[in-house]
Jmol script that loads the backbone (N, CA, C; Angstrom):
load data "model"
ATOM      1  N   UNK A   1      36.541  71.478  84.332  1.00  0.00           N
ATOM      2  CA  UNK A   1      37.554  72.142  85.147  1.00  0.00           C
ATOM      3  C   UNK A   1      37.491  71.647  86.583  1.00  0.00           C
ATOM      4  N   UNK A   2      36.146  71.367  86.962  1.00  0.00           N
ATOM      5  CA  UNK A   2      36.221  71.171  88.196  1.00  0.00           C
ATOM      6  C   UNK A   2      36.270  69.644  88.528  1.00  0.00           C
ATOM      7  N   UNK A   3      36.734  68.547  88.091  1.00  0.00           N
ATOM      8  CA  UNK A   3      37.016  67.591  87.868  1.00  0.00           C
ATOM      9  C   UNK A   3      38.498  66.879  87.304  1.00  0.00           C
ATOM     10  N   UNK A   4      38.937  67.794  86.807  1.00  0.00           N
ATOM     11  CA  UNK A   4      40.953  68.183  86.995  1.00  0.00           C
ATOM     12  C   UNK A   4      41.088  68.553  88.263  1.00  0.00           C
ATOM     13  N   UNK A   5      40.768  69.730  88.681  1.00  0.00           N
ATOM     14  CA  UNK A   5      41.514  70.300  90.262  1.00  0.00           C
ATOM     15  C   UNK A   5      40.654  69.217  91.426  1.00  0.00           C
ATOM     16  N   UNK A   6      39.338  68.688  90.914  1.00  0.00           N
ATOM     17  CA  UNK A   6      39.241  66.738  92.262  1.00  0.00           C
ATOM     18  C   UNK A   6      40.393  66.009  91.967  1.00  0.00           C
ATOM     19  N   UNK A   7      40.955  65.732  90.720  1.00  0.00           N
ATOM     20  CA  UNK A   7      41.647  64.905  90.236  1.00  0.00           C
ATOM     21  C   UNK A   7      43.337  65.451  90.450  1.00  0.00           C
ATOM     22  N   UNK A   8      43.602  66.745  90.353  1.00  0.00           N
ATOM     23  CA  UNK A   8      44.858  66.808  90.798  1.00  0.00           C
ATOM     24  C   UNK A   8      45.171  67.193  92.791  1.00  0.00           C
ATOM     25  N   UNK A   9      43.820  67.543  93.315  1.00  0.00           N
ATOM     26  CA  UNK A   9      43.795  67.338  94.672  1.00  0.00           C
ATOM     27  C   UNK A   9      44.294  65.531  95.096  1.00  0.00           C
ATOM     28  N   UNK A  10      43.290  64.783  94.586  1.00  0.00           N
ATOM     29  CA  UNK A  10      43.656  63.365  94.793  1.00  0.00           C
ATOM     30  C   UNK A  10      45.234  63.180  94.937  1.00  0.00           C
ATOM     31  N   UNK A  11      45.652  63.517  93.529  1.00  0.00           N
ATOM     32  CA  UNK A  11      47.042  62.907  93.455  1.00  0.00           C
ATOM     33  C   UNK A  11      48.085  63.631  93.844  1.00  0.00           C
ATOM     34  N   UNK A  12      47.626  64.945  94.312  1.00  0.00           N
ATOM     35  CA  UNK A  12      48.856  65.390  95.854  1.00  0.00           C
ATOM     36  C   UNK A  12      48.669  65.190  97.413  1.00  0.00           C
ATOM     37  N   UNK A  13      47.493  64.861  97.383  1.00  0.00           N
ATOM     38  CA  UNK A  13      46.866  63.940  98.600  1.00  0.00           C
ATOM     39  C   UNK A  13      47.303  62.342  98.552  1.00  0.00           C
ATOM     40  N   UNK A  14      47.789  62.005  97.722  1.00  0.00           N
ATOM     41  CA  UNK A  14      47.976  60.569  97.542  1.00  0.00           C
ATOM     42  C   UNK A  14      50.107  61.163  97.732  1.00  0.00           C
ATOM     43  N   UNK A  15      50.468  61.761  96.977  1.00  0.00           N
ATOM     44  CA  UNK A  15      52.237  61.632  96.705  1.00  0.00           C
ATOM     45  C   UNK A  15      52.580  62.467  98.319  1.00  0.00           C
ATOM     46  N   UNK A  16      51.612  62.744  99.266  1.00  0.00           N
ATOM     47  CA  UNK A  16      51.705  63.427 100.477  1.00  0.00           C
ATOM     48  C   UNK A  16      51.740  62.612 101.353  1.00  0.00           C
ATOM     49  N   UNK A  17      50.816  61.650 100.946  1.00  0.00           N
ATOM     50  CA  UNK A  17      50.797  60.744 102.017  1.00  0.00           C
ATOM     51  C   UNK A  17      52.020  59.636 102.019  1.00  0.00           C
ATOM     52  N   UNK A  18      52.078  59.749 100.730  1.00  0.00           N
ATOM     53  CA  UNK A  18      53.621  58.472 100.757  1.00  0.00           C
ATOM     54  C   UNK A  18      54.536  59.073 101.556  1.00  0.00           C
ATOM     55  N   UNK A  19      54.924  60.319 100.782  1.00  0.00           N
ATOM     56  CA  UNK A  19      56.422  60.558 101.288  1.00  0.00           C
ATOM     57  C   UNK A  19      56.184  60.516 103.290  1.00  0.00           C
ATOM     58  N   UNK A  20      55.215  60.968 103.451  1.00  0.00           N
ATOM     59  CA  UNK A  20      55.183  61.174 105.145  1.00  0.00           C
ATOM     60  C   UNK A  20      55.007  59.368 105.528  1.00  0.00           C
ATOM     61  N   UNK A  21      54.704  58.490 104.741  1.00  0.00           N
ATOM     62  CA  UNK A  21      54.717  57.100 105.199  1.00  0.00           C
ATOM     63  C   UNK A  21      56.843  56.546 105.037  1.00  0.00           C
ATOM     64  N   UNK A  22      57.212  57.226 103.804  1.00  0.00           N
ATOM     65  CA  UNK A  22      58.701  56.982 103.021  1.00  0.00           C
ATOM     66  C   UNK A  22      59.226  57.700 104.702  1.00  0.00           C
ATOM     67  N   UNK A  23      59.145  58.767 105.118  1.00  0.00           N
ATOM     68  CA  UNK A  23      59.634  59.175 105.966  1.00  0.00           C
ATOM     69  C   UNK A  23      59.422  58.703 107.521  1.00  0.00           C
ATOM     70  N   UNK A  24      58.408  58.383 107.630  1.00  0.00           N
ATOM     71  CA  UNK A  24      58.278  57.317 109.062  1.00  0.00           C
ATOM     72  C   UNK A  24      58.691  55.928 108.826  1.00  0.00           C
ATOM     73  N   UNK A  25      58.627  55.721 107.640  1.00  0.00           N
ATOM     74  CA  UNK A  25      59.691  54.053 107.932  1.00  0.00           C
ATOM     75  C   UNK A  25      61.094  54.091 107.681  1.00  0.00           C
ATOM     76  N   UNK A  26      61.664  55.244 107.567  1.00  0.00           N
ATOM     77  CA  UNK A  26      63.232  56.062 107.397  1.00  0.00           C
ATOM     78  C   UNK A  26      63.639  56.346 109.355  1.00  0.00           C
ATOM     79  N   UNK A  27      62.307  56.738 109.754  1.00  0.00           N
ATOM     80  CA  UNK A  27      62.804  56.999 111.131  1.00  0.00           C
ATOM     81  C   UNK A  27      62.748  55.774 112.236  1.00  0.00           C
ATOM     82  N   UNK A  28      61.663  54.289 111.338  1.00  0.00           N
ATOM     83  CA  UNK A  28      61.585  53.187 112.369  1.00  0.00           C
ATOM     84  C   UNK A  28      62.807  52.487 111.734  1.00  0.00           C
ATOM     85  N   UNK A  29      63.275  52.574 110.625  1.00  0.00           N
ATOM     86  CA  UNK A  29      64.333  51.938 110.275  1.00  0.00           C
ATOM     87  C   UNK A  29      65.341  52.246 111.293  1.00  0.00           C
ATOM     88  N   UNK A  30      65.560  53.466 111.383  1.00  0.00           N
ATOM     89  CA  UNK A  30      67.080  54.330 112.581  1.00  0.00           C
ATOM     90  C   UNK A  30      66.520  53.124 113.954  1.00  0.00           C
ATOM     91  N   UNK A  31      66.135  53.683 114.151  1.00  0.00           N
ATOM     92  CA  UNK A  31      65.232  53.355 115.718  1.00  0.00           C
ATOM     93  C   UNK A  31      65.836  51.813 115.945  1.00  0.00           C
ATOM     94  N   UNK A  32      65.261  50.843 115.005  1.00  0.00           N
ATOM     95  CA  UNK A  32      65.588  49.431 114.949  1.00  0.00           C
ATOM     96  C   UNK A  32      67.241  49.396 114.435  1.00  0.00           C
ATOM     97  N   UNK A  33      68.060  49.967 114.279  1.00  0.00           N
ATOM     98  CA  UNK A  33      69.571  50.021 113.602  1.00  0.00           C
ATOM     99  C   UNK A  33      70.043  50.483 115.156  1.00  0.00           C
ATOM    100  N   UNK A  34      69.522  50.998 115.816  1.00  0.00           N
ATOM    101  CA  UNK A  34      70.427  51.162 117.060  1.00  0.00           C
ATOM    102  C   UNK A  34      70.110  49.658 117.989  1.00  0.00           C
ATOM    103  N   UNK A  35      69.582  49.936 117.824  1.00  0.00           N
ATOM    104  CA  UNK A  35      69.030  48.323 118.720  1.00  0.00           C
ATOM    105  C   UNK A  35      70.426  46.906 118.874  1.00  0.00           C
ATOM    106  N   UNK A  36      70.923  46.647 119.891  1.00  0.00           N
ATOM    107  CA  UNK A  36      71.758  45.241 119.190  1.00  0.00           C
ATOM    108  C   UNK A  36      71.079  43.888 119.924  1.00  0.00           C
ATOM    109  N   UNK A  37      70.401  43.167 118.757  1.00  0.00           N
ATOM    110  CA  UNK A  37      70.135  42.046 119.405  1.00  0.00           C
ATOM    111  C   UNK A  37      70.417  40.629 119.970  1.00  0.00           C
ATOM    112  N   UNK A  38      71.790  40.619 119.190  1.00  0.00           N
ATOM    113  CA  UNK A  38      73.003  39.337 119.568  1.00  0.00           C
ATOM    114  C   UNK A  38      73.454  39.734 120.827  1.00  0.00           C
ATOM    115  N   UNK A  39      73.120  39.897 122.133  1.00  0.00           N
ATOM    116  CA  UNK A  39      74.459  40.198 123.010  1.00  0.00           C
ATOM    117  C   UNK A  39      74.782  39.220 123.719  1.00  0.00           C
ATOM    118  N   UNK A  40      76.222  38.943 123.941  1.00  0.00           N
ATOM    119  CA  UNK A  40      76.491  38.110 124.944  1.00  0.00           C
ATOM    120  C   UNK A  40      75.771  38.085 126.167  1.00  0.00           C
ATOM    121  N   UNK A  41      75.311  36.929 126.630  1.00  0.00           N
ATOM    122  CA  UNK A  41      75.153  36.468 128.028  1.00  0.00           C
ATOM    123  C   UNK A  41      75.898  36.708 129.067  1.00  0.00           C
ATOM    124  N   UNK A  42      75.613  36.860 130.518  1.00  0.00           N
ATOM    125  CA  UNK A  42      76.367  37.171 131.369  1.00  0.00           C
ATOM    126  C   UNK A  42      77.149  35.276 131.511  1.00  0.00           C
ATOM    127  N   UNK A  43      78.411  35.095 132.037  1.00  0.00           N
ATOM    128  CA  UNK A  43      79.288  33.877 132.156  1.00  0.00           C
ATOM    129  C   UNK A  43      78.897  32.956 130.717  1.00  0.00           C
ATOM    130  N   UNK A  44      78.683  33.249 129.391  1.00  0.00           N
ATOM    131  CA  UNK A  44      78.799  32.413 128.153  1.00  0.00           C
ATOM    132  C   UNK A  44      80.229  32.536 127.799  1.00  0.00           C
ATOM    133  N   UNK A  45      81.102  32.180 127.522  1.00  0.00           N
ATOM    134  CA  UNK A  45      82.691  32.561 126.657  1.00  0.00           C
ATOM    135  C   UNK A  45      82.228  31.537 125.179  1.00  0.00           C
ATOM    136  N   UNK A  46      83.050  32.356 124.481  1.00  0.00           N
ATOM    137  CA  UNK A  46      83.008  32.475 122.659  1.00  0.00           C
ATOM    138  C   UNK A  46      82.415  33.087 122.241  1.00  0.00           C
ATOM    139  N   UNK A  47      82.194  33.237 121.011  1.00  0.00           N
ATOM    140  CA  UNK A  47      82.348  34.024 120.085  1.00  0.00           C
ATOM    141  C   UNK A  47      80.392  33.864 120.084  1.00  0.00           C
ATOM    142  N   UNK A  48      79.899  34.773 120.212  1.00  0.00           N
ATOM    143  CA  UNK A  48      78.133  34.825 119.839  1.00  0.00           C
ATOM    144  C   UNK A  48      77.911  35.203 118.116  1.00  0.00           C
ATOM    145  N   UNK A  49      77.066  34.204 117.537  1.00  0.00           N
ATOM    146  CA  UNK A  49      76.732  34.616 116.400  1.00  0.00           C
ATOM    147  C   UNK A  49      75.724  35.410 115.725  1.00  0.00           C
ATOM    148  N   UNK A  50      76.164  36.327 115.094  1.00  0.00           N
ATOM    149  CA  UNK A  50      74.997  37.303 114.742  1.00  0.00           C
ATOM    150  C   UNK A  50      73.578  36.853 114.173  1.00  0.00           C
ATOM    151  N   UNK A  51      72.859  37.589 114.312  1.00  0.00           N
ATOM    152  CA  UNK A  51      71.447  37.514 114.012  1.00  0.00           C
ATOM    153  C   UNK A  51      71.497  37.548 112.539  1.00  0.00           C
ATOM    154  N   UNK A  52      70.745  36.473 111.933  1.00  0.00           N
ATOM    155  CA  UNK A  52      70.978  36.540 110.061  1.00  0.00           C
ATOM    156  C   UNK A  52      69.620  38.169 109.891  1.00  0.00           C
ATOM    157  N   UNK A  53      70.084  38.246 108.455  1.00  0.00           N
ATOM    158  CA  UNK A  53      69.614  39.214 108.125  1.00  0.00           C
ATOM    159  C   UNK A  53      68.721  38.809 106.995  1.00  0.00           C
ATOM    160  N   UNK A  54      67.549  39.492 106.613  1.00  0.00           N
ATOM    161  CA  UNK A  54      66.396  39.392 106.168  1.00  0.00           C
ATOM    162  C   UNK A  54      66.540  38.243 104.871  1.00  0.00           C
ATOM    163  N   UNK A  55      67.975  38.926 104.493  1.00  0.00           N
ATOM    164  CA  UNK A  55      68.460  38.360 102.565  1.00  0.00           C
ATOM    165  C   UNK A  55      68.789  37.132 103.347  1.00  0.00           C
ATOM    166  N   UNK A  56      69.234  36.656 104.144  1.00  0.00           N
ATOM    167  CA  UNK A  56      70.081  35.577 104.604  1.00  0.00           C
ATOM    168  C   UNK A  56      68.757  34.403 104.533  1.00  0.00           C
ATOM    169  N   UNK A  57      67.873  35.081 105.523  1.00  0.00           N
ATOM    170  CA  UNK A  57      66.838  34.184 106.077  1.00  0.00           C
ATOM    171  C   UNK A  57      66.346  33.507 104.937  1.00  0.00           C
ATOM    172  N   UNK A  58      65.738  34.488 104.037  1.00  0.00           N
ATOM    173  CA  UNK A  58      65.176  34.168 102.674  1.00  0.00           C
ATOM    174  C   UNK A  58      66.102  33.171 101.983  1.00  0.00           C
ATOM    175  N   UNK A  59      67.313  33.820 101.610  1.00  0.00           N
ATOM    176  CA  UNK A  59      68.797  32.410 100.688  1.00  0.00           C
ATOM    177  C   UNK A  59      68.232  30.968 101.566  1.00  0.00           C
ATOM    178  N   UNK A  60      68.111  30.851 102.830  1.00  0.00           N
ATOM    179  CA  UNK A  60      68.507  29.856 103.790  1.00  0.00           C
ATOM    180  C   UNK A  60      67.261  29.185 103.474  1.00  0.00           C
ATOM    181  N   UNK A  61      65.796  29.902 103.272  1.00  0.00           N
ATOM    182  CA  UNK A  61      64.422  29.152 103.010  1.00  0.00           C
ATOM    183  C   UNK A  61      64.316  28.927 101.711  1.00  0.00           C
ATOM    184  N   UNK A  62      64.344  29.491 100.737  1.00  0.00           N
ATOM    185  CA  UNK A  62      64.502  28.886  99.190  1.00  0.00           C
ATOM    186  C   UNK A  62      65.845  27.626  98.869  1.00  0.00           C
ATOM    187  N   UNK A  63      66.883  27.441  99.357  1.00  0.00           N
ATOM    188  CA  UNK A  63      67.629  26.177  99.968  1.00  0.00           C
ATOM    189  C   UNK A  63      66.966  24.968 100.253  1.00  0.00           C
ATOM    190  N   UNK A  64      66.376  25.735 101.436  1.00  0.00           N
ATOM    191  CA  UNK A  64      65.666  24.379 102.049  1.00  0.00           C
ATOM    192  C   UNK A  64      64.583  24.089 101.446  1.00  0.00           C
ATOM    193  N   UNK A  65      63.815  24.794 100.955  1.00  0.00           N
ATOM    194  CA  UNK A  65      62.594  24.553 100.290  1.00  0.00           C
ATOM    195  C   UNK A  65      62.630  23.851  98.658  1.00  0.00           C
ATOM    196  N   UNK A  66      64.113  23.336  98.351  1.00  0.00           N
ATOM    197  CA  UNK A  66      63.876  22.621  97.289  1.00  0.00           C
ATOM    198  C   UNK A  66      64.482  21.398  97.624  1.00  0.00           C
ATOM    199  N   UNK A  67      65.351  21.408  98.866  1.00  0.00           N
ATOM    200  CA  UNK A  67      65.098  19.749  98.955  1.00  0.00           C
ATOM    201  C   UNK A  67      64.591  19.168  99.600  1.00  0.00           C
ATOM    202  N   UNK A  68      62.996  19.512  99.874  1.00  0.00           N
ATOM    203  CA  UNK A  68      61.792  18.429 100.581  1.00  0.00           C
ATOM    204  C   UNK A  68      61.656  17.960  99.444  1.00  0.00           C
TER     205      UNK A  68
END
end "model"
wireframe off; spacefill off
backbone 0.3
color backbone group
């Protein structure tokens, strides 16, 4: 008996700690979504191109990485 309730302490000590980790990278996610990191320069004219995004970067390195 007393080796179930170590064993079910563990594993709500363990699904406790996720969600409070699931929930602080929910709030650094916001944090970094307000952020804009493309901005125009002061006296640049045209069009500034956005910052690629994570999927992009990755498509763009598996590309390149098969024709060395």
């Amino acid at each position: 008996m007393n080796a179930f309730l170590t064993v079910t302490a563990f594993i709500f000590l363990i699904a406790a700690a996720a969600y409070v980790i699931h929930r602080l990278n929910i709030q650094h996610a916001d944090r970094i979504a307000v952020h804009r990191y493309s901005t125009a320069r002061p006296g640049r004219r045209g069009r500034v191109s956005p910052t690629p995004t994570a999927g992009e970067r990755r498509e763009h390195h598996s590309r390149t990485a098969h024709h060395r």
